[in-house]
C-alpha positions in Angstrom: -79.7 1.5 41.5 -77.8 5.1 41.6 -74.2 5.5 40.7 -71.6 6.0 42.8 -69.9 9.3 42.3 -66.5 11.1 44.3 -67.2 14.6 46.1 -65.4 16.6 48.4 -65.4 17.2 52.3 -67.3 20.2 51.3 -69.8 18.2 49.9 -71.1 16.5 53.2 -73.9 18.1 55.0 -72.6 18.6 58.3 -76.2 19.6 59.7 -77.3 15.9 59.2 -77.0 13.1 61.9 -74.8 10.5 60.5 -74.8 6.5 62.3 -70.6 5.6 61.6 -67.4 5.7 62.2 -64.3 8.1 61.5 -60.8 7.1 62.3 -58.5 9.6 63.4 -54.9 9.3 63.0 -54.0 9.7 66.8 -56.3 7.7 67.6 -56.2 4.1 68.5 -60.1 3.5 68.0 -62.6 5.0 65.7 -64.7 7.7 67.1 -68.4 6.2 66.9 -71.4 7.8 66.4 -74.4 5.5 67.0 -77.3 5.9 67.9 -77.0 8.7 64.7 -75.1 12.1 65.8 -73.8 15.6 63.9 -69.8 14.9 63.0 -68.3 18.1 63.6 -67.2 19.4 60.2 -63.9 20.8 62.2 -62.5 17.6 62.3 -61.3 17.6 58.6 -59.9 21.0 58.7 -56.9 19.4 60.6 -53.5 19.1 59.0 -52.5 16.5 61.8 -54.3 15.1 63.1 -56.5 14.2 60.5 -59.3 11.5 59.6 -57.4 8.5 58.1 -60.9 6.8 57.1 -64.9 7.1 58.0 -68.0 5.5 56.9 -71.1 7.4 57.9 -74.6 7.0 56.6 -78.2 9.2 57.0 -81.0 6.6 57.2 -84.0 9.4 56.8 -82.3 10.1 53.1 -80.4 7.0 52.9 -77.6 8.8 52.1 -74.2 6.8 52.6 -70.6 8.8 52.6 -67.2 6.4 52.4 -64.1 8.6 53.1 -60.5 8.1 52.9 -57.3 9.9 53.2 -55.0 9.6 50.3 -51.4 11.3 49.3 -52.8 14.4 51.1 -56.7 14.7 50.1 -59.8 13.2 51.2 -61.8 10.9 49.3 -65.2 10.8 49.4 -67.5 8.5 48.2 -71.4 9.2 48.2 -73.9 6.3 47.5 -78.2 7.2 47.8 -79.2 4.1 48.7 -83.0 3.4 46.9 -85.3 1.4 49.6 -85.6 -0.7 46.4 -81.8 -2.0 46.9 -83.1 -3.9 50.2 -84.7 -6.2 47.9 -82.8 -6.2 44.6 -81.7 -9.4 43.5 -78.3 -8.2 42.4 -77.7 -7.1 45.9 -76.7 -8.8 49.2 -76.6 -8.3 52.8 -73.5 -8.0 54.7 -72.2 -8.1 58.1 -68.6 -7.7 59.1 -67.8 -8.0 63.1 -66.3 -5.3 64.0 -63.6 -5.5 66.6 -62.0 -2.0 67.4 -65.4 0.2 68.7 -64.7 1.2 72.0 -66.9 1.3 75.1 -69.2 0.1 72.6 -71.0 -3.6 72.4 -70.7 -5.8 70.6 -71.1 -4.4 66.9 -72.1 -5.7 63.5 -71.2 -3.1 60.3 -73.6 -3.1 57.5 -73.2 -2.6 54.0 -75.0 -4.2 50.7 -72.5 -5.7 48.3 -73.6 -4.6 44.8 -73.3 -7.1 41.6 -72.8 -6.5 37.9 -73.0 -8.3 35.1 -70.1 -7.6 33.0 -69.2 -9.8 29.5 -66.3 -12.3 30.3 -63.7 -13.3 27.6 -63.0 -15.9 29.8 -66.4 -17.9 30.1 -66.7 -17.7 26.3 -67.9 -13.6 26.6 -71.3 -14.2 28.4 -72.0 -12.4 31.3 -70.7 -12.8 35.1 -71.5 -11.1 38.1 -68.7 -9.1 39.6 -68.9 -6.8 42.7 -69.2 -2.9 41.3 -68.9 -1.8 45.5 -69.8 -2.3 48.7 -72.0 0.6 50.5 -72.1 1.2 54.6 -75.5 1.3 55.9 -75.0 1.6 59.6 -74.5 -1.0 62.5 -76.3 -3.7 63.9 -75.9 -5.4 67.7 -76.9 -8.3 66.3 -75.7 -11.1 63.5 -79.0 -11.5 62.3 
């Protein structure tokens, strides 16, 4: 499994259909792009409005991008998910319901929940699993 590391808007590659979500700060619902669509770079250029939070993921390089707006600066997040992960023991499957997508149907967001094992003073200093992150992996219409 690849690390997790923070880039910059910049970053992104804009050329790239992404399946997701930003969340504008006007906005009372998250613009959606599925089935997979090119985000127009433009959109975090804005002083005001601005993208509050986003989640978009590239399923042909499995890249996923987690972006937030804090004190000023965006946040971004950039996971290559391994087709290895799908069946890692140390990660799970999970579906949140999501309840704000628009003219959309019903909608399931995707992400795998990555474990750790980390030493805990606690339990006598053997090792634990604790989540190291969650990564988006697009949507489903279904619970599955």
């Amino acid at each position: 499994m690849e690390k997790q590391f923070m880039y910059t808007i910049n970053d992104i590659d804009f050329t790239l259909p992404y399946e997701g979500y930003l969340w504008m700060s006007n906005e009372h619902d998250p613009r959606l792009f599925k089935p997979e669509a090119v985000v127009d770079a433009q959109l975090f250029s804005l002083r005001n409005p601005f993208v509050v939070e986003g989640y978009l993921y590239h399923r042909a390089t499995g890249v996923s991008l987690s972006i937030k707006y804090v004190d000023g600066q965006y946040l971004v997040y950039q996971h290559k998910v391994e087709p290895s992960d799908e069946q890692h023991p140390d990660v799970d499957h999970i579906k949140y319901l999501t309840l704000r997508m628009s003219g959309s149907p019903t909608l399931w967001a995707k992400f795998l929940r990555y474990w750790k094992e980390k030493a805990n003073d606690e339990c006598l200093g053997m090792g634990v699993l604790e989540v190291e992150k969650e990564v988006f992996v697009g949507f489903s219409d279904k619970e599955e």
